[in-house]
VEXVO-485596 format. One record per residue (C-alpha): x, y, z; residue in three letters; residue number from 1. Coordinates in nm, 4 decimals, always signed. Layout:
! residues N
ATOM|X|Y|Z|aa|i
ATOM|X|Y|Z|ALA|NUM
...
***
This chain:
! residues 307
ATOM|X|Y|Z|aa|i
ATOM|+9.5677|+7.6617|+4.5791|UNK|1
ATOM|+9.4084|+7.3165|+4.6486|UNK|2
ATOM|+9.1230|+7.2509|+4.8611|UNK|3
ATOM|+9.1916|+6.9159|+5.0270|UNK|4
ATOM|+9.1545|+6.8432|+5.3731|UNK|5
ATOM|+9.3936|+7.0890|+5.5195|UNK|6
ATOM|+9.2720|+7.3773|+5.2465|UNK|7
ATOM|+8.8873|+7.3208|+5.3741|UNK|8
ATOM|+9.0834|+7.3661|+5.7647|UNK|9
ATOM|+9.2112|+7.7047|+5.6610|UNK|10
ATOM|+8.9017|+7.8356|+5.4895|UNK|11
ATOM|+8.7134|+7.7812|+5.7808|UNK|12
ATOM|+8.9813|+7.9111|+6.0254|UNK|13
ATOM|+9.0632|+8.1967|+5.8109|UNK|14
ATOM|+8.6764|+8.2763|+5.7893|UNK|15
ATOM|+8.6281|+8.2666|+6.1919|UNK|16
ATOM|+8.9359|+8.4217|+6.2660|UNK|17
ATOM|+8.8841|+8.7093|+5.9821|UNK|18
ATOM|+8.4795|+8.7786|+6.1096|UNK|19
ATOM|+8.5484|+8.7742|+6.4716|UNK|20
ATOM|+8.8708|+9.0324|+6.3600|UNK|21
ATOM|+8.5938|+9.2580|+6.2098|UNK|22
ATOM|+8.7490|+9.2445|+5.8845|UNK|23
ATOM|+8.6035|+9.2285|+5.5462|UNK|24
ATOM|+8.7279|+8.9637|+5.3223|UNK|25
ATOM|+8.6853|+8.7704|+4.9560|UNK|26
ATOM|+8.8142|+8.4248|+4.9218|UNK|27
ATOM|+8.9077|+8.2671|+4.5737|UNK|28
ATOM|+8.9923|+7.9137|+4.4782|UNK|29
ATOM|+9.2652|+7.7962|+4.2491|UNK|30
ATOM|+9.2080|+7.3926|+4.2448|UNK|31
ATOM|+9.1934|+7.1642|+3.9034|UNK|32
ATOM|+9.0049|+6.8810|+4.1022|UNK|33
ATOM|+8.6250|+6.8254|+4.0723|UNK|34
ATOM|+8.5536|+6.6780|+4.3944|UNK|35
ATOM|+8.2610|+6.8237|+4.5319|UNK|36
ATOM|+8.3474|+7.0551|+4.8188|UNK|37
ATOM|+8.1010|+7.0579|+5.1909|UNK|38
ATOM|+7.8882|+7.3126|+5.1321|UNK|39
ATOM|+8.0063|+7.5502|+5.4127|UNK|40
ATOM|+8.3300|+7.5619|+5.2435|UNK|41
ATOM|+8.1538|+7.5695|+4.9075|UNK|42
ATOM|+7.9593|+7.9097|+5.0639|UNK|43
ATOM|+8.2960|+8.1201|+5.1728|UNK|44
ATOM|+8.4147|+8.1153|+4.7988|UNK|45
ATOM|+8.3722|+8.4209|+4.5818|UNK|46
ATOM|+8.5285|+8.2365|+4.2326|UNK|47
ATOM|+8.6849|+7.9238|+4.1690|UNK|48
ATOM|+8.9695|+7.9502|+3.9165|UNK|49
ATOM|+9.1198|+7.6355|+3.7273|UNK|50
ATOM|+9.3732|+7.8488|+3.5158|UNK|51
ATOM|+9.6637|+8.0247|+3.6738|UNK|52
ATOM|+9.6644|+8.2811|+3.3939|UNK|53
ATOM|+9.3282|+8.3777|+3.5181|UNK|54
ATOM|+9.3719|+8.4689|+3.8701|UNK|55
ATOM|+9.3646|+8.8744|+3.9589|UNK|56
ATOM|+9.6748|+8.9494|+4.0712|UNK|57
ATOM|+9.6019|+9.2039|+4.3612|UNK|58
ATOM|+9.5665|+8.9069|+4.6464|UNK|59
ATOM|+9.6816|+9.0421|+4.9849|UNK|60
ATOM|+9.7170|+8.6457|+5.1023|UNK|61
ATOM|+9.7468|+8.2796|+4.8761|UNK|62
ATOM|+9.7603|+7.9666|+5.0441|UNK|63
ATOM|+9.9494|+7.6986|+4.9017|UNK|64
ATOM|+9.7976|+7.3564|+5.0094|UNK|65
ATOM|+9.7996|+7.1413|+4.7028|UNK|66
ATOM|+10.0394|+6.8409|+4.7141|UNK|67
ATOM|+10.4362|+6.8890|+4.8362|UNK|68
ATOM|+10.5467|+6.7899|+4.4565|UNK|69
ATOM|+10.3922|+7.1238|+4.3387|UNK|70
ATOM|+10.4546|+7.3605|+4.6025|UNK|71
ATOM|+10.7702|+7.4604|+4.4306|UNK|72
ATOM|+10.6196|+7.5565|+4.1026|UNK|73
ATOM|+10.2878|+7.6487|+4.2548|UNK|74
ATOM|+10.5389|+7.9568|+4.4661|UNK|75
ATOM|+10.6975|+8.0831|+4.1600|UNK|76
ATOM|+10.3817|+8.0827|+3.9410|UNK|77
ATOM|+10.1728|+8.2442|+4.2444|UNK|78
ATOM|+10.4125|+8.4803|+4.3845|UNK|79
ATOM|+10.3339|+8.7788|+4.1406|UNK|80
ATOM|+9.9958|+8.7284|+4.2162|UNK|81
ATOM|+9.9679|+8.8235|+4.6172|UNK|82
ATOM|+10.1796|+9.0465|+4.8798|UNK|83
ATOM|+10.1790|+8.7089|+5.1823|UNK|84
ATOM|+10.1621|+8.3568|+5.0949|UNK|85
ATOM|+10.1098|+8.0857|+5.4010|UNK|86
ATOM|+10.2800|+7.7642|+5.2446|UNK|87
ATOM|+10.1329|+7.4176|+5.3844|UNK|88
ATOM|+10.4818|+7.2158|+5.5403|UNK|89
ATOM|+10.6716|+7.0758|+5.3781|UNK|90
ATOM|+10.7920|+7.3574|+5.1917|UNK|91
ATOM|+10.9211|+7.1030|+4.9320|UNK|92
ATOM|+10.9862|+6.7326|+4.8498|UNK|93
ATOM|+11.3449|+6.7872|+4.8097|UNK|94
ATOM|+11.6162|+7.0424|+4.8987|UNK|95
ATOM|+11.7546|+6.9882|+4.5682|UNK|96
ATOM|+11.6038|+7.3303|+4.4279|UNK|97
ATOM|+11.7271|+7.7032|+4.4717|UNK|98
ATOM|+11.5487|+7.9487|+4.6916|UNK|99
ATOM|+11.6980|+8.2412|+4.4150|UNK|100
ATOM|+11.4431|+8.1101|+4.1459|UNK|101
ATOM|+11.1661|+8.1640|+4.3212|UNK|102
ATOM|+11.1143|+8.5255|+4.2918|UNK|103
ATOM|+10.9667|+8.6069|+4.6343|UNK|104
ATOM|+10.9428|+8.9807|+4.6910|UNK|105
ATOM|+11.1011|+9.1746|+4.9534|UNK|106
ATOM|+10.8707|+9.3482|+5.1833|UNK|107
ATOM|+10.6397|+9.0161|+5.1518|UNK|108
ATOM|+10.5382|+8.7499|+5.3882|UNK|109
ATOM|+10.6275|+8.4100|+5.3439|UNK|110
ATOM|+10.5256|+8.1769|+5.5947|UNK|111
ATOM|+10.5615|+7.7943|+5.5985|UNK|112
ATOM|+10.3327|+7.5933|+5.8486|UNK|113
ATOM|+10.4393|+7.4420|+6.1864|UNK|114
ATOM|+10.0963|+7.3741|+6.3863|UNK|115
ATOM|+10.2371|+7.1869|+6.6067|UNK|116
ATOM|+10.4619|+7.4713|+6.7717|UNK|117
ATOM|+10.1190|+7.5810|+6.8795|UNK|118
ATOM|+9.9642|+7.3504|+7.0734|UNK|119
ATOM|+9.9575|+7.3723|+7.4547|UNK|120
ATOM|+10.1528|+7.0145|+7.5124|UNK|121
ATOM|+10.4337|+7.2115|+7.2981|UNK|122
ATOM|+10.4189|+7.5292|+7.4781|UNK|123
ATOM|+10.4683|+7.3932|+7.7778|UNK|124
ATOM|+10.7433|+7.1763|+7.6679|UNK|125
ATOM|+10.9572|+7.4697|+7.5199|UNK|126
ATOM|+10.9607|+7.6170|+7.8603|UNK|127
ATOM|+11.0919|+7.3431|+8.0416|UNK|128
ATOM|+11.3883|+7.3316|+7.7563|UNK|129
ATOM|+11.4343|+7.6564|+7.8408|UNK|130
ATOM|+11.5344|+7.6313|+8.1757|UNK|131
ATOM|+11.6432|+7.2537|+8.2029|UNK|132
ATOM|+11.9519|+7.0928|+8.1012|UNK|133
ATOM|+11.8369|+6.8182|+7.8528|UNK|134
ATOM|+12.1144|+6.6372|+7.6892|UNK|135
ATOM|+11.9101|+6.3512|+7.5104|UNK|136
ATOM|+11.5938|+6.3551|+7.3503|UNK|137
ATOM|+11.3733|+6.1521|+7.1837|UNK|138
ATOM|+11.1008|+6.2525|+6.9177|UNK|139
ATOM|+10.8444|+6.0044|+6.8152|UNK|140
ATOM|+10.5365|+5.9651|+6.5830|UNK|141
ATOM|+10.3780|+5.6398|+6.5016|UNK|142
ATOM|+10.0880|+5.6352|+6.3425|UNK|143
ATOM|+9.8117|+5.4010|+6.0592|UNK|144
ATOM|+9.8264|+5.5322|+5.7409|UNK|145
ATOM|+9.4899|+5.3776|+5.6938|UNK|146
ATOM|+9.3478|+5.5181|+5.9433|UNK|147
ATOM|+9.4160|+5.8990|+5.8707|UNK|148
ATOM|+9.1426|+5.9776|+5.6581|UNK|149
ATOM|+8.8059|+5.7608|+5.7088|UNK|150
ATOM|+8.6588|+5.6168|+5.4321|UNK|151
ATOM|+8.9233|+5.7122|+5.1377|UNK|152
ATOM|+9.1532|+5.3983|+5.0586|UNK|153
ATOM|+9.5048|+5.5379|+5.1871|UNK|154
ATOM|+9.6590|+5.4107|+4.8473|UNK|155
ATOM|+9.5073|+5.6980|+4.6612|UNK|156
ATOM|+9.6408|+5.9464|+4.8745|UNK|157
ATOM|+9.9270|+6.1546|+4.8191|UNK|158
ATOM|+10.1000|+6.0581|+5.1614|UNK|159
ATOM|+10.1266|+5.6836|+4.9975|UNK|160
ATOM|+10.2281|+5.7693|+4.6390|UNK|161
ATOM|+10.6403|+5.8860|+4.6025|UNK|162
ATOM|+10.5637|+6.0018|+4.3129|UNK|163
ATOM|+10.3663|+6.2919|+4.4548|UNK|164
ATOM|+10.6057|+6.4062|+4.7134|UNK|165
ATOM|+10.4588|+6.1464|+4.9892|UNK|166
ATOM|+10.7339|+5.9896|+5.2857|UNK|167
ATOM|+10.6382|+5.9829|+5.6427|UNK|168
ATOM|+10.9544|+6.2097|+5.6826|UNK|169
ATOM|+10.8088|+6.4355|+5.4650|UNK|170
ATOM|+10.4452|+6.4255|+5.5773|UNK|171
ATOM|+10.6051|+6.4128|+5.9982|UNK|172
ATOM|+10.8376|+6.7051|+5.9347|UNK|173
ATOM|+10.6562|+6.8510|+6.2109|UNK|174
ATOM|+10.8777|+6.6808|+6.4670|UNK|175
ATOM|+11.2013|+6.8259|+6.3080|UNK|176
ATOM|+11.0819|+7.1758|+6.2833|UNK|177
ATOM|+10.9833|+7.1728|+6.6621|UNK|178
ATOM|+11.3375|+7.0059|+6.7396|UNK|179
ATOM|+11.5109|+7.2905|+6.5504|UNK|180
ATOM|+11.2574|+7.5629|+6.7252|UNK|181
ATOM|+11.3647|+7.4438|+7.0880|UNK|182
ATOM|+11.7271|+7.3719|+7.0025|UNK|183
ATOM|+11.8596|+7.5121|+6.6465|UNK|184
ATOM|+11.9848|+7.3078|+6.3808|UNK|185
ATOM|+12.2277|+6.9723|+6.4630|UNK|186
ATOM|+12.6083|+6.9536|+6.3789|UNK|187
ATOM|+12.5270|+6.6735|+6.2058|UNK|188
ATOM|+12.2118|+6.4152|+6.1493|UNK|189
ATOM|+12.2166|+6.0510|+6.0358|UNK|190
ATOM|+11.9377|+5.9070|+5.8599|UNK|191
ATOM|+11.7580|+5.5855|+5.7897|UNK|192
ATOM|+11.4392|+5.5466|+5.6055|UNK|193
ATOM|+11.2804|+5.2740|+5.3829|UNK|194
ATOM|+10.9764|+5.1446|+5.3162|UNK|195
ATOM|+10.9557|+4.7866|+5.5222|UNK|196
ATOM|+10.6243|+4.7396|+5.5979|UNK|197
ATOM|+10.3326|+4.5559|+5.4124|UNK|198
ATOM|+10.0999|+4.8654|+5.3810|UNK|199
ATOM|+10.0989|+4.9094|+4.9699|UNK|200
ATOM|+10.2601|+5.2299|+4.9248|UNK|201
ATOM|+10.5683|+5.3442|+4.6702|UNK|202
ATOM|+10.6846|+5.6041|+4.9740|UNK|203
ATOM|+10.8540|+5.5154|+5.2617|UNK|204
ATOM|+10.7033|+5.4465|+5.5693|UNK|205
ATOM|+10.9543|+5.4472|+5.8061|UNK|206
ATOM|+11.2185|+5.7284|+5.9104|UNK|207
ATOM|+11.5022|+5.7524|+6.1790|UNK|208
ATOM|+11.7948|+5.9699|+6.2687|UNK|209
ATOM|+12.0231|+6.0689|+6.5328|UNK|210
ATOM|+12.1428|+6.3835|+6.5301|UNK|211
ATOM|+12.4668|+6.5228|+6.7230|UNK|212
ATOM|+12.4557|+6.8639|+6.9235|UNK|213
ATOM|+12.7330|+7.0210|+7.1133|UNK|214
ATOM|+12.5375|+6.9106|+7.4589|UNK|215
ATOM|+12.3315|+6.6539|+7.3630|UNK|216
ATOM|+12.1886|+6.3841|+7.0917|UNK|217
ATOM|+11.7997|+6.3707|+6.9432|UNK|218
ATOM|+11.6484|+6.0658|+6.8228|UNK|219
ATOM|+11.3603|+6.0813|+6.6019|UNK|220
ATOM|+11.1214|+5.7916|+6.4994|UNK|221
ATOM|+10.8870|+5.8417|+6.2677|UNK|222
ATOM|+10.6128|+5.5484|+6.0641|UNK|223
ATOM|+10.2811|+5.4838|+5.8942|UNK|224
ATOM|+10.2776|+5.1509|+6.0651|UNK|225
ATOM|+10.2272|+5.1738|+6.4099|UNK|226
ATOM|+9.8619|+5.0270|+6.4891|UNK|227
ATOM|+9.8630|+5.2630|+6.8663|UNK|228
ATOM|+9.9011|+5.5889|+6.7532|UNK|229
ATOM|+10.1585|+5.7963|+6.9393|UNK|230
ATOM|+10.3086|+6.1157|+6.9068|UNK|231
ATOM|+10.5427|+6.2181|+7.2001|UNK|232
ATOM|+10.8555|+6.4328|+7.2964|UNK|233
ATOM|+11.0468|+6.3285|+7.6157|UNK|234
ATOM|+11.3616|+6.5219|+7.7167|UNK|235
ATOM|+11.6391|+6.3652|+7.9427|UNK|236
ATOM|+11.7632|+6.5389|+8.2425|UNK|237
ATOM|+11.9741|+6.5636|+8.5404|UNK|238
ATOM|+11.6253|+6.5305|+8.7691|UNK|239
ATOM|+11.3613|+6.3759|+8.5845|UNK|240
ATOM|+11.2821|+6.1828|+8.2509|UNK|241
ATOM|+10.9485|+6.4379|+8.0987|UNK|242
ATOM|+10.7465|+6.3425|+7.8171|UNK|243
ATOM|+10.5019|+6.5539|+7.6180|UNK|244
ATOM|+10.2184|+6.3541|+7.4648|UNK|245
ATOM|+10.0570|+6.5784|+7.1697|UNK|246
ATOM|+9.7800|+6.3054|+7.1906|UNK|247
ATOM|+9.6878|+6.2851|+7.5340|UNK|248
ATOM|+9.7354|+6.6604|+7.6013|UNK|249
ATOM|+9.9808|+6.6284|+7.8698|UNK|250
ATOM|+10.2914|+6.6608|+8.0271|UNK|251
ATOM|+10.4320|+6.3865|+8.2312|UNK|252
ATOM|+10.7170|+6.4043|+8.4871|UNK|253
ATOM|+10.8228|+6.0463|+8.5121|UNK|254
ATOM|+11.0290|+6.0717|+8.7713|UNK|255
ATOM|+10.7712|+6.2122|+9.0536|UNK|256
ATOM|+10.4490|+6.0809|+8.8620|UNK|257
ATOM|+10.2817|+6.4245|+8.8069|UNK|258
ATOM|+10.1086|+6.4921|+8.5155|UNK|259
ATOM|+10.0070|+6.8224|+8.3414|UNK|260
ATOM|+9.6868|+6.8035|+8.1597|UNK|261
ATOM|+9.6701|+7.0842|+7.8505|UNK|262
ATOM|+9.3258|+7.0250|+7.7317|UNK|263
ATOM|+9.2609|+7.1671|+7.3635|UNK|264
ATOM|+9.0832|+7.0108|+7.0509|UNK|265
ATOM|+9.2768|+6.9271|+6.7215|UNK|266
ATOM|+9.1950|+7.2485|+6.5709|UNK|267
ATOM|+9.3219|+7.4730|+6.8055|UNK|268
ATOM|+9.6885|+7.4819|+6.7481|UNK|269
ATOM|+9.5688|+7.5518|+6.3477|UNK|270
ATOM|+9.3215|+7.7816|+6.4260|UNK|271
ATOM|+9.6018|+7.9632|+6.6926|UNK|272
ATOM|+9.8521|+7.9398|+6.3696|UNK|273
ATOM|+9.6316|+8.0988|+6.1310|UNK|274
ATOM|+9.6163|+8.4123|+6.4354|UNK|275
ATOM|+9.9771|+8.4341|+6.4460|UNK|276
ATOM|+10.0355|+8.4433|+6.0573|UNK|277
ATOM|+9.7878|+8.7322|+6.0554|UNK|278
ATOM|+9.9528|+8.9111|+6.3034|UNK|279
ATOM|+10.2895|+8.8798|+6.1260|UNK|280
ATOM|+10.1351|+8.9731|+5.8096|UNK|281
ATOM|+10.0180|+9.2978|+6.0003|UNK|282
ATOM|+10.4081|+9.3576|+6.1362|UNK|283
ATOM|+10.2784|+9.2701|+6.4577|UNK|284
ATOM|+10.4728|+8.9119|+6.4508|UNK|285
ATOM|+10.8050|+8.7936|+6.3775|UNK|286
ATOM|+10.7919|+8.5153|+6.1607|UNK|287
ATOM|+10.9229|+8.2143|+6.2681|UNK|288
ATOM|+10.9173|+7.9993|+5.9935|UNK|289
ATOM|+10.9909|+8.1887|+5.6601|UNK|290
ATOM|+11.1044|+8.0145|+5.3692|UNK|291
ATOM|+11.5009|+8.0218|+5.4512|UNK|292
ATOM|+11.4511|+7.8071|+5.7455|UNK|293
ATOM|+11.2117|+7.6384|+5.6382|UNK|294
ATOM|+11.4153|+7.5058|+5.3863|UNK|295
ATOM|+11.7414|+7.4676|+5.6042|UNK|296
ATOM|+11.4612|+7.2403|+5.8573|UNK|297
ATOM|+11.4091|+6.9946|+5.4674|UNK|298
ATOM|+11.7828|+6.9736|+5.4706|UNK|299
ATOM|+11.7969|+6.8764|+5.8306|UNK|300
ATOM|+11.5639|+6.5657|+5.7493|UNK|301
ATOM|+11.7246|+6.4558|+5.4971|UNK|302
ATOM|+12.0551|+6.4381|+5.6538|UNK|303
ATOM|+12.2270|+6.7206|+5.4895|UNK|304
ATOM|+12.3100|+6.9615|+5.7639|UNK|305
ATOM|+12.4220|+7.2918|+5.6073|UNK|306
ATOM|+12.4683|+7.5823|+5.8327|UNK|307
***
């Protein structure tokens, strides 16, 4: 469902993945656009649907990748329709629905994305949490809305437009879902957001919290404003100050001066992803982000910290 950007990602991926697996495969469509799709994507697609009602209802795996505002209705209209469903983050635009009404199946798969836990710079990051005592961290993404996708004006796009489930929160949930992977969810989260730049948008564009552990605090800062694009974790510690840079592909210890370079392209950590879900779909995998947390990880970000 949806063939934007991150849909033509995962039909590629899945393709790669799926030959080099040795396993035979059909992929459909569902997508009420008429854009005109690159013809390698174009190539991998048995039928394109426009009509729900139409789809066969014998999928093994649907992909839900059309805009956040949808996802909800997208799930419960899709979810008689396949056994596994990867679900592009966020799950939702709000926590304000109920999990119950959504009909998923027991037995099923129901994955929600999290790329980033994937990448090397992240990897290598968890394991230092893992054996360090951190007891502050700081989370932060800055990045130029205009800049994200070349060539299409950035007030089009969902990512600028409330109305369609846009928010830098929402479209940087990334950096909460790794925070709750490496340390579970806060005791309790405050949060500022707003839009207060001069980028024409009806979403906001900037988000901030500070969130309360038993052992330490996390601060996360998250725009669409920031003209140097950065995207780093540091963690606080009794020895050294260490800061992950998921743009640079490295890991810094401040303190000493050594860097770790983790070189890796910006599709691997999707491509990796795509693996994984596979794998849990087989019962190989745990899965790591199914709907429950996922959902509990929307909660987080918007301040309301249930446990």
């Amino acid at each position: 469902m949806g063939l934007g950007s991150i849909g033509r990602r995962h039909v590629r991926n899945l393709a790669a993945i799926l030959e080099e697996r040795g396993i035979p495969f059909r992929m459909d469509a569902l997508r009420h656009g008429q854009s005109e799709l690159p013809p390698d994507v174009a190539a991998r697609l048995s039928a394109v649907y426009t009509d729900t009602a139409r789809l066969p209802a014998d999928y093994d795996i649907v992909f839900v990748t059309n805009p956040t505002i949808q996802h909800y209705d997208t799930i419960r209209a899709l979810v008689a329709h396949t056994r596994h469903m990867f679900i592009e983050k966020p799950l939702f635009h709000t926590s304000a629905y109920e999990l119950s009404a959504l009909g998923l199946r027991p037995g099923c798969v129901y994955y929600v994305a999290c790329p980033l836990r994937y990448s090397r710079v992240y990897t290598a990051m968890k394991d230092i949490a893992s054996s360090a005592h951190v007891f502050s961290v700081q989370s932060l993404c800055s990045t130029y809305l205009p800049d994200w996708r070349k060539g299409v004006d950035y007030r089009t796009v969902y990512s600028a437009r409330r109305e369609l489930g846009g928010g830098v929160g929402l479209d940087l949930i990334h950096e909460w879902d790794y925070l709750v992977d490496l340390f579970g969810f806060p005791q309790e989260n405050l949060v500022l957001q707003g839009k207060f730049s001069d980028l024409e948008l009806t979403s906001d564009d900037m988000y901030a919290s500070i969130a309360r552990y038993a052992d330490k605090v996390v601060e996360v800062h998250l725009d669409y404003f920031g003209r140097i694009d950065q995207r780093t974790l540091t963690f606080y510690t009794a020895d050294d100050v260490i800061t992950g840079d998921f743009i640079a592909n490295t890991v810094t210890f401040r303190k000493s001066g050594r860097t770790v370079c983790l070189p890796e392209d910006g599709n691997d950590a999707h491509y990796h992803e795509l693996e994984h879900f596979l794998d849990i779909c087989d019962g190989n995998q745990e899965n790591v982000n199914d709907v429950e947390k996922a959902y509990r990880v929307l909660s987080v970000l918007e301040g309301h910290v249930r446990g």
